[in-house]
C-alpha positions in Angstrom: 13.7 -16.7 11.6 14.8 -13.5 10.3 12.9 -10.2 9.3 12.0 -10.5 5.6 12.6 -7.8 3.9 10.0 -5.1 1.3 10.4 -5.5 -2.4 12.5 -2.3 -3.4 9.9 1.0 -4.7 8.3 0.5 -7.8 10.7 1.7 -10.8 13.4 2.4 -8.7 15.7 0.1 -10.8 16.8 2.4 -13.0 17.6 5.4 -10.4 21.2 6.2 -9.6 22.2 3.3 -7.1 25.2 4.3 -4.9 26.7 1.9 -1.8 26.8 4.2 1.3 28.5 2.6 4.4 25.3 3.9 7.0 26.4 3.3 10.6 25.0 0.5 10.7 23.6 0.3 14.6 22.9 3.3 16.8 23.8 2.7 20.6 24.1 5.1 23.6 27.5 5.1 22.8 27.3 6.4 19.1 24.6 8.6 18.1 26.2 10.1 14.9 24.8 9.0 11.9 26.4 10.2 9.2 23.9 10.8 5.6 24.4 11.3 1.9 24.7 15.1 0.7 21.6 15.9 -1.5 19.2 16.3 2.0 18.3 19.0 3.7 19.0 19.4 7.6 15.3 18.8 8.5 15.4 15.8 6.1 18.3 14.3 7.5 16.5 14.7 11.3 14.0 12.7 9.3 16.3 10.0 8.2 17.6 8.8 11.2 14.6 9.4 14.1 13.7 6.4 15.9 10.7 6.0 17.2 9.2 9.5 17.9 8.7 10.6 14.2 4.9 11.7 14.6 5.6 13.5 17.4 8.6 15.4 16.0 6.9 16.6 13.2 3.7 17.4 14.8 5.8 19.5 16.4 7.1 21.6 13.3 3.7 21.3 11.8 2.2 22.7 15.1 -1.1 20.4 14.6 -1.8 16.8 15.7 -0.9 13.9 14.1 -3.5 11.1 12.7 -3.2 7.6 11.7 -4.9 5.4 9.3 -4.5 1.8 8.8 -5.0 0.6 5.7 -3.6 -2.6 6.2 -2.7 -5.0 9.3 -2.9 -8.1 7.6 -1.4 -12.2 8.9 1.5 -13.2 6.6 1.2 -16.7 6.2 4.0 -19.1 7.0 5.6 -22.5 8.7 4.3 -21.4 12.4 0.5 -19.9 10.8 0.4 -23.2 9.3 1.0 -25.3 11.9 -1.5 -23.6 14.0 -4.3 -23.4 11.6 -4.2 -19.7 11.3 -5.7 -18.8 8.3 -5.5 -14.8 7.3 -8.8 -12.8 7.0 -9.2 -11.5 2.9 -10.4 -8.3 4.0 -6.6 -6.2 4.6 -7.3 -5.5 8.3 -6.9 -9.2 9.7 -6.8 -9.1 13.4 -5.5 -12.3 15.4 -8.5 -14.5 16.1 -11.2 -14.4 18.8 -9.9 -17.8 20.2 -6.0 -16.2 20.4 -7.4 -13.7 23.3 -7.0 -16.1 26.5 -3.3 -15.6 25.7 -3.2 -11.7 24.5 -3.0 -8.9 26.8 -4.3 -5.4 26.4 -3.4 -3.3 29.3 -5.3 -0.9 31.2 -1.9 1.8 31.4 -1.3 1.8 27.6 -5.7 2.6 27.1 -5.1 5.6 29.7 -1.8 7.1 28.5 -3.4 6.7 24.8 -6.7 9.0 26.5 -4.3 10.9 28.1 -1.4 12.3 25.5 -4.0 11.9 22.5 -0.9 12.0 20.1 -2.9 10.3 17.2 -6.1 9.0 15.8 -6.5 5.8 14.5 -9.2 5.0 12.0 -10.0 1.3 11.4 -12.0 -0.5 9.1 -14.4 -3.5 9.8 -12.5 -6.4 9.9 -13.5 -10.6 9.8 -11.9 -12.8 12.1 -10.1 -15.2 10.8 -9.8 -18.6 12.1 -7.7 -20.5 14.5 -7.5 -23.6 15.9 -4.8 -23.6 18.8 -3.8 -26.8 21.6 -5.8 -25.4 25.1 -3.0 -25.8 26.9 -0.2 -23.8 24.6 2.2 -22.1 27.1 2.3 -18.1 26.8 6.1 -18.6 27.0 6.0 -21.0 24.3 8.1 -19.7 20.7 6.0 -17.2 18.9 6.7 -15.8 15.6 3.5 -14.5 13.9 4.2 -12.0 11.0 2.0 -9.0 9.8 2.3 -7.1 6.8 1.2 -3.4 8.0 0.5 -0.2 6.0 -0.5 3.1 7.2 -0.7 7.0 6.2 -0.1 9.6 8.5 -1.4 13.0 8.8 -0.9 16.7 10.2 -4.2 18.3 10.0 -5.8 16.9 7.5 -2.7 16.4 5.1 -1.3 13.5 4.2 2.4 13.6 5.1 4.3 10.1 4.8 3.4 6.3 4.4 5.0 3.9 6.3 4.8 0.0 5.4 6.2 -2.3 7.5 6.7 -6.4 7.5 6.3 -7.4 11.8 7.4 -10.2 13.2 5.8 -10.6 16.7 7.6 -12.5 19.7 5.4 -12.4 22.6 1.8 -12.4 23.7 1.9 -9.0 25.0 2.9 -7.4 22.0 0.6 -9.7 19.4 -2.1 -8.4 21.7 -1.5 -4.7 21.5 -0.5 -5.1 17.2 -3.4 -7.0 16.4 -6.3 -4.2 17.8 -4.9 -1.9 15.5 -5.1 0.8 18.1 -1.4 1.0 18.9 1.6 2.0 16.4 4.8 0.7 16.4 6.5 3.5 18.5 3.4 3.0 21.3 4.5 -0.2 21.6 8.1 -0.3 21.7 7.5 2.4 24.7 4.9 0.4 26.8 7.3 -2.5 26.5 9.6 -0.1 27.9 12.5 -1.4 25.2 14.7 0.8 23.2 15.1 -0.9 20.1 18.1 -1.4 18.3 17.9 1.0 14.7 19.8 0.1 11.5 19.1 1.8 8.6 19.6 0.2 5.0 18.8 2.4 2.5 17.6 6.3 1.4 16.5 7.4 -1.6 15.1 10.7 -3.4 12.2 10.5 -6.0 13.7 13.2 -8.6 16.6 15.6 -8.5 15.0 18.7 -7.3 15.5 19.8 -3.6 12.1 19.0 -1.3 10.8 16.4 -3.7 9.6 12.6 -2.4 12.2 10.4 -0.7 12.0 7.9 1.7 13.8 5.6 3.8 14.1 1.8 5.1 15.3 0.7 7.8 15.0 -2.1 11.3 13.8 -1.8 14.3 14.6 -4.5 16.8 13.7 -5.6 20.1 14.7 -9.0 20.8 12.2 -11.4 22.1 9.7 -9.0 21.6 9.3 -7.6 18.1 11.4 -7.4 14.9 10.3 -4.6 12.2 11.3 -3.7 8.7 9.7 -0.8 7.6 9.8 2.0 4.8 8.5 5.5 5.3 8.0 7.5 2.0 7.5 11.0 2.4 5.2 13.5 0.4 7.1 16.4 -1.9 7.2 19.3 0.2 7.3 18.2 3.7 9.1 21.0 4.8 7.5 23.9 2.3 5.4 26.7 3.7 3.1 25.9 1.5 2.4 22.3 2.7 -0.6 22.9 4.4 -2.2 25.2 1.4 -2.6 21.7 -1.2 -3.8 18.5 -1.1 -1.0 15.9 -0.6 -0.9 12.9 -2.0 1.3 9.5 -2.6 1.0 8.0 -5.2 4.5 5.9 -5.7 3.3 4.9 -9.2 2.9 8.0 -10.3 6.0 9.7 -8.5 8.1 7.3 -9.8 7.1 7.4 -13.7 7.2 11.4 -13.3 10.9 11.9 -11.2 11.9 9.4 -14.3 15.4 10.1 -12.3 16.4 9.2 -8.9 18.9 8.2 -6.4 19.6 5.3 -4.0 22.0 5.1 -1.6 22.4 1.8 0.2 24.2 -0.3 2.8 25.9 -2.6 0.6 26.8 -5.2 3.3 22.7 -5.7 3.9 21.8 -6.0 0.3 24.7 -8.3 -0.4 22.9 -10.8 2.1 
């Protein structure tokens, strides 16, 4: 079943909406990515990084990154149904107690987390929810669980981008590793030692003015394994000397009833669908 995709930003109807033909995949073969005009060049490294965002801008930040899950919550559908999964209410719903016979959480990935301390993960408490799965189901059996996933990101202590992101999970392994909350997408795409495929779908600026809020959407695909649509909004100012000197914050309600304007460029052939 395909990746569903987010609801566009809040307001966002009535910015400037403008069909951009985005190269659709990256491969080792083709690494250009062409981007609208109206970014800067740090912006546009932005855009189109796969999978080693924190890290890249820890870099220009020179501090460590830190991540906070604020949600990590079981979409319920045909396959939840049928197993009796039922979602926690509390936003951080890990897969149940009587899903970890069949979930693996390996020893490497715990010691090269220790090691490289990248990022911090706060959690929340969290109920269980409750399952009720056939003893004998087959690790290689189908699975599709989906996840709705939200988290902020910091560089010091300020805030820099969101991310949300709808998961579709394909293997034990990886349902494992998503559902402890202690690994983020990119940690798991490099344990499972894949190199997913990126498309990205759509940019957009919050405002007219240089260095204010934009954000992106894109995929991230590894088949068999994991199939990801997420959105990354970034905070005005990302790349201002002053960014560490004032409290950051994102609040898309507020950006977007404040920028009034906008822009939206998007892969035509991907919304058409």
């Amino acid at each position: 079943m395909p990746i569903d995709r987010l609801p566009e930003p809040k307001s966002t109807c009535i910015y400037n909406r403008i069909p951009f033909e985005f190269q659709h995949e990256l491969t080792a073969a083709n690494v250009f990515l062409k981007l609208p005009d109206g970014f800067s060049s740090l912006e546009r490294m932005v855009l189109q990084t796969t999978g080693n965002l924190q890290r890249l801008l820890s870099a220009y930040h020179n501090v460590p990154s830190r991540v906070v899950i604020l949600k990590n919550e079981i979409i319920p559908h045909q396959q939840n149904e049928e197993n009796n999964i039922v979602p926690s209410d509390n936003k951080l719903s890990p897969v149940p107690n009587s899903l970890s016979s069949k979930l693996t959480y390996p020893s490497s990935l715990k010691q090269q987390r220790k090691k490289e301390q990248v990022s911090d993960v706060e959690t929340k408490n969290v109920r269980v929810s409750k399952v009720n799965l056939h003893q004998d189901i087959e690790q290689e059996a189908e699975l599709d669980i989906r996840f709705e996933r939200k988290v902020a990101v910091y560089f010091g202590d300020k805030l820099a981008y969101e991310a949300d992101s709808l998961v579709s999970v394909k293997d034990y392994k990886t349902l494992g590793l998503l559902s402890k909350h202690e690994f983020g997408l990119g940690q798991i795409f490099s344990y499972s030692r894949h190199t997913p495929k990126f498309a990205l779908l759509a940019i957009g600026r919050h405002g007219t003015k240089p260095g204010q809020s934009f954000w992106r959407d894109y995929t991230l695909n590894a088949p068999g394994v994991v199939d990801c649509y997420i959105r990354e909004t970034f905070v005005d100012g990302l790349f201002d000397d002053s960014f560490n000197d004032h409290n950051n914050s994102l609040d898309t309600d507020n950006i977007n009833s404040e920028a009034i304007q906008g822009t939206v460029w998007y892969y035509s052939d991907y919304y058409q669908q």
